[in-house]
DRENPA-3360 file (N, C-alpha, C; in nm, 2 decimals, always signed):
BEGIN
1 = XXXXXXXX = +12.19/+15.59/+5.67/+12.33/+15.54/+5.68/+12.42/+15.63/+5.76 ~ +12.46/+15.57/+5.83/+12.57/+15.62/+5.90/+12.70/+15.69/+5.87 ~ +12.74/+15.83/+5.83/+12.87/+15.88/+5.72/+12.99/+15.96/+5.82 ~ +13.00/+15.89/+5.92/+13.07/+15.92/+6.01/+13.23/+15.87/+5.92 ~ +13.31/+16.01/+5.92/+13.42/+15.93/+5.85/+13.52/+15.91/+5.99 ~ +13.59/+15.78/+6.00/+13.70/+15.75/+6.07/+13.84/+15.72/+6.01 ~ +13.90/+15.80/+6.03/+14.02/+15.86/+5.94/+14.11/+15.70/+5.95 ~ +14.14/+15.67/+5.85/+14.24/+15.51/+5.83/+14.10/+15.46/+5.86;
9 = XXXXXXXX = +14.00/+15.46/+5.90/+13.90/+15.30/+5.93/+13.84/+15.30/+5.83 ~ +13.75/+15.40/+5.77/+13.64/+15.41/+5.73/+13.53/+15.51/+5.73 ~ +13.39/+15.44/+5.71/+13.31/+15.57/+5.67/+13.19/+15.48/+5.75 ~ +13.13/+15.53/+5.87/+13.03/+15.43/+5.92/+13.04/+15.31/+5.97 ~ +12.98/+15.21/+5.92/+13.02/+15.08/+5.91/+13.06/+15.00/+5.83 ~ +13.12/+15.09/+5.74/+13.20/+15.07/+5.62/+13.31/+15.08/+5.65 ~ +13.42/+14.94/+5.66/+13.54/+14.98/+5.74/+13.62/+14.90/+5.59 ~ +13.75/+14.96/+5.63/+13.90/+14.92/+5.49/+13.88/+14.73/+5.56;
17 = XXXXXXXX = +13.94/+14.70/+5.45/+13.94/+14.56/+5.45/+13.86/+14.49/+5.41 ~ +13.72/+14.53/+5.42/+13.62/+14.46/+5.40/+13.57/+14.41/+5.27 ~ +13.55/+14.28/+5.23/+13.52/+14.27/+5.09/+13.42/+14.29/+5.06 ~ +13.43/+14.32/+4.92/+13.32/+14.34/+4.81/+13.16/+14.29/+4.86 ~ +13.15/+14.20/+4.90/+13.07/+14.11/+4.94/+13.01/+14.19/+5.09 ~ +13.05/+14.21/+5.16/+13.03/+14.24/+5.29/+12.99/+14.39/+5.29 ~ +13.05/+14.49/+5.21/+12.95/+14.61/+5.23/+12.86/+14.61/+5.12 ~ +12.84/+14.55/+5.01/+12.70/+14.49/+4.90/+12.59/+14.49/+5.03;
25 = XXXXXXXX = +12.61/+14.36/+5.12/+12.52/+14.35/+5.21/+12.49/+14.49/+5.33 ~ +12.61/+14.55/+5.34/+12.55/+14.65/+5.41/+12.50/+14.76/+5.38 ~ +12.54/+14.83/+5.23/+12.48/+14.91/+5.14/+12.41/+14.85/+5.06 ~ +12.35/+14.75/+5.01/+12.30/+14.70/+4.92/+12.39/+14.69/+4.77 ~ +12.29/+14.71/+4.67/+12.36/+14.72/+4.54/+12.41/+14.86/+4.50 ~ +12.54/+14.90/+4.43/+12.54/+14.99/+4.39/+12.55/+15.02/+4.28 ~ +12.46/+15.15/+4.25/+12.38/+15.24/+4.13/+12.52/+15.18/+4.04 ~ +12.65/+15.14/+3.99/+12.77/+15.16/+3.94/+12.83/+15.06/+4.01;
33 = XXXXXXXX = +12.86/+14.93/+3.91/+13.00/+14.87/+3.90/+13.10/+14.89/+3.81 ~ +13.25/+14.91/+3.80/+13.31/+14.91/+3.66/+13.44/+14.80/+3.78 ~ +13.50/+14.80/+3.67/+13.66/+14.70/+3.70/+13.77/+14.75/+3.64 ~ +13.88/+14.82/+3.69/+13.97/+14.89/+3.61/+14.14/+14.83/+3.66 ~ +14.18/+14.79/+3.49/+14.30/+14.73/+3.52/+14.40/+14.81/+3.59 ~ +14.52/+14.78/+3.65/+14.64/+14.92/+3.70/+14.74/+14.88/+3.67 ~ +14.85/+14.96/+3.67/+14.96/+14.94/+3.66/+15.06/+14.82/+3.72 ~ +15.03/+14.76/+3.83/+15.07/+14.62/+3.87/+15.04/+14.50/+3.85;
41 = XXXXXXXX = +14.95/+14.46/+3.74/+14.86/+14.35/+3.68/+14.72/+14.35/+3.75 ~ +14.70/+14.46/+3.83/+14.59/+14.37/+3.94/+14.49/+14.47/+3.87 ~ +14.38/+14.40/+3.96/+14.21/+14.47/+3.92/+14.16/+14.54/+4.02 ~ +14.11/+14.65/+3.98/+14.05/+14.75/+4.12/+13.88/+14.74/+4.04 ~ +13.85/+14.67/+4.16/+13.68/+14.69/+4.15/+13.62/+14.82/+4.23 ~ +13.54/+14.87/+4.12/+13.51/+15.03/+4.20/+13.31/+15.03/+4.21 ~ +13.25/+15.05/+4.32/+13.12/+15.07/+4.33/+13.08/+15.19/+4.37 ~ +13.02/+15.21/+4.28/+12.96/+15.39/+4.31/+12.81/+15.35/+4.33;
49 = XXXXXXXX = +12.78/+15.45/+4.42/+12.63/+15.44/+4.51/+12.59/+15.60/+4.46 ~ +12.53/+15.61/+4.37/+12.45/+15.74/+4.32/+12.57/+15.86/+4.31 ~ +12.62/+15.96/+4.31/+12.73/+16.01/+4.33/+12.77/+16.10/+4.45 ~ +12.72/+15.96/+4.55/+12.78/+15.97/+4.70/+12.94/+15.95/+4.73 ~ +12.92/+15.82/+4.73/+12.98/+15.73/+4.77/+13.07/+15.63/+4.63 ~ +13.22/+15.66/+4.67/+13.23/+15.56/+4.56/+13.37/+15.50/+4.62 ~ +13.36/+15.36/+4.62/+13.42/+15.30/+4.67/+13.56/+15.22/+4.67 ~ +13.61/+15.21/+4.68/+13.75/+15.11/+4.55/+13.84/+14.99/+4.65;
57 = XXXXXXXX = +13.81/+14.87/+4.55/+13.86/+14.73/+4.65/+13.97/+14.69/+4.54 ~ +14.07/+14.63/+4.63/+14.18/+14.60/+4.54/+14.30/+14.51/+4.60 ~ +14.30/+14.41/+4.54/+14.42/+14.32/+4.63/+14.34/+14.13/+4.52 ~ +14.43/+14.02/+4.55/+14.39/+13.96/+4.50/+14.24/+13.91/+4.54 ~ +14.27/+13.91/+4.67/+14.10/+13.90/+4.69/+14.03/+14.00/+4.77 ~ +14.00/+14.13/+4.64/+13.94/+14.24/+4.63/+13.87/+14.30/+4.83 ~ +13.95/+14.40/+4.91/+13.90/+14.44/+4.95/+13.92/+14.60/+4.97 ~ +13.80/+14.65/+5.07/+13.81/+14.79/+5.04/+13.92/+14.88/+5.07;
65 = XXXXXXXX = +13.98/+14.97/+4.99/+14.11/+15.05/+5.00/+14.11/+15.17/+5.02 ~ +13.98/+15.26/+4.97/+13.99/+15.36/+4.95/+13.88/+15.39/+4.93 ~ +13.77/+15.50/+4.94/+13.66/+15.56/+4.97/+13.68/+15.73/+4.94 ~ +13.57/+15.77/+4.80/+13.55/+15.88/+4.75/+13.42/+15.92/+4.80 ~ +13.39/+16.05/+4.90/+13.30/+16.09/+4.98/+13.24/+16.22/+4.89 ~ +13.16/+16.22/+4.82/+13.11/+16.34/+4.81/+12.94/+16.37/+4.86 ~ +12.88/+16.26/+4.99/+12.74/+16.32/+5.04/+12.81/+16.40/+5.14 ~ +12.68/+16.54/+5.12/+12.72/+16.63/+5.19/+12.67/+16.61/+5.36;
73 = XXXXXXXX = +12.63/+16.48/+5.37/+12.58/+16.46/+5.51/+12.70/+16.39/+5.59 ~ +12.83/+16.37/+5.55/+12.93/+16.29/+5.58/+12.97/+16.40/+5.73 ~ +13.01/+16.34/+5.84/+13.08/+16.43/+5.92/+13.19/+16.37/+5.98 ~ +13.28/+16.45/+6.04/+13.46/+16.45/+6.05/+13.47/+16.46/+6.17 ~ +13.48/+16.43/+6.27/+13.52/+16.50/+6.47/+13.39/+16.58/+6.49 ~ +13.26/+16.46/+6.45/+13.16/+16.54/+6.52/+13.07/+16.66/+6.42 ~ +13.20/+16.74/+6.34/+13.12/+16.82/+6.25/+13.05/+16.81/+6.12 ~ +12.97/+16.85/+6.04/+12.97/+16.83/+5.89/+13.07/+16.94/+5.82;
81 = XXXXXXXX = +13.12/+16.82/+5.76/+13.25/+16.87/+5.72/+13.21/+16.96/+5.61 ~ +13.08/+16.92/+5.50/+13.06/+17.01/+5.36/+13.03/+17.11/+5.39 ~ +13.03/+17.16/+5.55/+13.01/+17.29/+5.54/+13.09/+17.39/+5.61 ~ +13.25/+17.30/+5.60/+13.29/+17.42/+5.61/+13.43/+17.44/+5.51 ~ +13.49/+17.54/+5.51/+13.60/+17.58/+5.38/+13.69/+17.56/+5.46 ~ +13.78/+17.59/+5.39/+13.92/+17.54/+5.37/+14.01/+17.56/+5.48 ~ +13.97/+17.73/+5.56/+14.06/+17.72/+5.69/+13.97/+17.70/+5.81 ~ +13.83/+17.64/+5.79/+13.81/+17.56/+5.88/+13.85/+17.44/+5.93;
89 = XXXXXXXX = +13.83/+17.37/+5.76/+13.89/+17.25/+5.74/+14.04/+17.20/+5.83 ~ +14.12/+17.33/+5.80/+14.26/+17.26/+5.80/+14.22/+17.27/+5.96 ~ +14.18/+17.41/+6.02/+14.18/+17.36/+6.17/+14.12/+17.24/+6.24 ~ +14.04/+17.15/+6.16/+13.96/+17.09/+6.27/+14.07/+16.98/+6.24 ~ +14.12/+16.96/+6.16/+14.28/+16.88/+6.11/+14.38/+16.92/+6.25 ~ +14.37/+16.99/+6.23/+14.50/+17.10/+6.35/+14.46/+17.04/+6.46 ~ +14.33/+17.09/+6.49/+14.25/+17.04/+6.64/+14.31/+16.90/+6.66 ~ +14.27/+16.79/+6.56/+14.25/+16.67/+6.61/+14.41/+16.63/+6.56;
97 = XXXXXXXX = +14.53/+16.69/+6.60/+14.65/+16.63/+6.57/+14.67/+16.61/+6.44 ~ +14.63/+16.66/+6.32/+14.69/+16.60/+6.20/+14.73/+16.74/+6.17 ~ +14.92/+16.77/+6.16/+14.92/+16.89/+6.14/+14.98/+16.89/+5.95 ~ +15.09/+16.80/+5.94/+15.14/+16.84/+5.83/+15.05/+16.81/+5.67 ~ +15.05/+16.91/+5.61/+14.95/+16.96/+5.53/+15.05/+16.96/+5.38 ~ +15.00/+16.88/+5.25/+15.06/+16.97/+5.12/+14.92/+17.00/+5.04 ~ +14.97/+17.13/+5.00/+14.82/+17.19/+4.88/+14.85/+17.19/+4.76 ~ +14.79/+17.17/+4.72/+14.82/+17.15/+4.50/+14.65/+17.17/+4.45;
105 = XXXXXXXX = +14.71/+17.29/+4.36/+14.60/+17.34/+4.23/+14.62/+17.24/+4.16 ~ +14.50/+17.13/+4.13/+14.49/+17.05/+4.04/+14.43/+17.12/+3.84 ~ +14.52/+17.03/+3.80/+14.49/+17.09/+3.63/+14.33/+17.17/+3.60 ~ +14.25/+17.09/+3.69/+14.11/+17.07/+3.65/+14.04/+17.15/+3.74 ~ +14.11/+17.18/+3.81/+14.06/+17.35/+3.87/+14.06/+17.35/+4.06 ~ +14.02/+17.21/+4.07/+14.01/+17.18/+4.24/+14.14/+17.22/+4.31 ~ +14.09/+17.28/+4.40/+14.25/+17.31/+4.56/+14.22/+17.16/+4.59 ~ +14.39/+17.12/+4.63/+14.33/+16.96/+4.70/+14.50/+16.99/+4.80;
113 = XXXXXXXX = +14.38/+16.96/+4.96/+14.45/+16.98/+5.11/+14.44/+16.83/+5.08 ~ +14.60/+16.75/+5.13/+14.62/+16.65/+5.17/+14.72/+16.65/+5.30 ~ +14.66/+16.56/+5.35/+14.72/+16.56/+5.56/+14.75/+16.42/+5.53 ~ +14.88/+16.39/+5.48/+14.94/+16.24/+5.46/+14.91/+16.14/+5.58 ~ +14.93/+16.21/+5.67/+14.95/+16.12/+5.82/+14.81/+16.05/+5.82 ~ +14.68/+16.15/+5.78/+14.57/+16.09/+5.82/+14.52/+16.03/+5.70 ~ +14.61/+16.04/+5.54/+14.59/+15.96/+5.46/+14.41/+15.98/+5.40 ~ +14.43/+16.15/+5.37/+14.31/+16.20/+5.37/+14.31/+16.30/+5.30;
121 = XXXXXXXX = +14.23/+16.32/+5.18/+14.25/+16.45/+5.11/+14.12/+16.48/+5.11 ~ +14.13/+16.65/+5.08/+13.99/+16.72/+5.06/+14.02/+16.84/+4.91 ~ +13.90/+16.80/+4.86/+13.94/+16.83/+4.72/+13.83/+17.00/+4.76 ~ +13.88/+17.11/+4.72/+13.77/+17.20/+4.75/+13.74/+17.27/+4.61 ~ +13.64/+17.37/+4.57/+13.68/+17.48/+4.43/+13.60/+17.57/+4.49 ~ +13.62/+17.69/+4.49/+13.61/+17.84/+4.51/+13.58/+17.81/+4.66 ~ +13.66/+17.76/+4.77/+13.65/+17.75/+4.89/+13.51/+17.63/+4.94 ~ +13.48/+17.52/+4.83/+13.35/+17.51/+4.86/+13.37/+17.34/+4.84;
129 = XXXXXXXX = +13.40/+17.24/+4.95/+13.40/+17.13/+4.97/+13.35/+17.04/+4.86 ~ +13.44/+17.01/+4.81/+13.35/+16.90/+4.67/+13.38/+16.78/+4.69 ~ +13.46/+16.66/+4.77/+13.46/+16.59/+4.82/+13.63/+16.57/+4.86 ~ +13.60/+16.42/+4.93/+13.70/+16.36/+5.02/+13.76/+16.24/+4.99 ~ +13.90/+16.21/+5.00/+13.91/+16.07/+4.94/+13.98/+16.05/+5.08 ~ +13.95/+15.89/+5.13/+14.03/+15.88/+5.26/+14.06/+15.72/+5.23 ~ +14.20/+15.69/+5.28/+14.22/+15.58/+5.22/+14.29/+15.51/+5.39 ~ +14.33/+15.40/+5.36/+14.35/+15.35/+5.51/+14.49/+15.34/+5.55;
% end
């Protein structure tokens, strides 16, 4: 599989929009289905693919919104991103035009770099890439 992330598109050939239906067929089944109500009446259907990939569709007729990356084979402008820290990270951010940056120590112990423009956070702990959420 292809884990090429494209910042706002997607991850591969796993692109935002796409329903439920349509990356089933391109990933097959995933190891995890759940359905979780939200705050607006609506339903977020979420597919988790082993604890790679986890996916989240949402709108009346459910498509993909948002994408939780944690294979370490995922790459960012060419590089693998799981291997590098935090002020690599921000630079290859910097490089490729995404400059403004907010950082927050989350309760639960994760640093989390979010680059709003590219609508992309990176959750790190003790400098060491634990995954990516990139939404469109």
């Amino acid at each position: 599989m292809n884990l090429d992330i494209k910042i706002k598109q997607g991850i591969g050939e796993i692109l935002f929009d796409m329903p439920v239906e349509t990356v089933v067929s391109l990933l097959g089944e995933p190891t995890r289905v759940e359905t979780m109500d939200n705050a607006v009446d609506e339903t977020t259907t979420v597919l988790q693919y082993n604890d790679e990939l986890t996916l989240f569709f949402e709108g009346e007729n459910p498509v993909l919104s948002c994408i939780d990356i944690t294979n370490e084979d995922a790459t960012l402008f060419g590089k693998e991103i799981f291997d590098l820290g935090e002020k690599e990270i921000v630079k290859l951010m910097v490089e490729n035009n995404y400059h403004e940056q907010d950082v927050d120590n989350e309760e639960w112990g994760e640093r989390r770099i979010t680059f709003n423009e590219g609508n992309i956070d990176f959750y790190l702990e003790d400098d060491e890439l634990m995954s990516i959420i990139i939404g469109k």
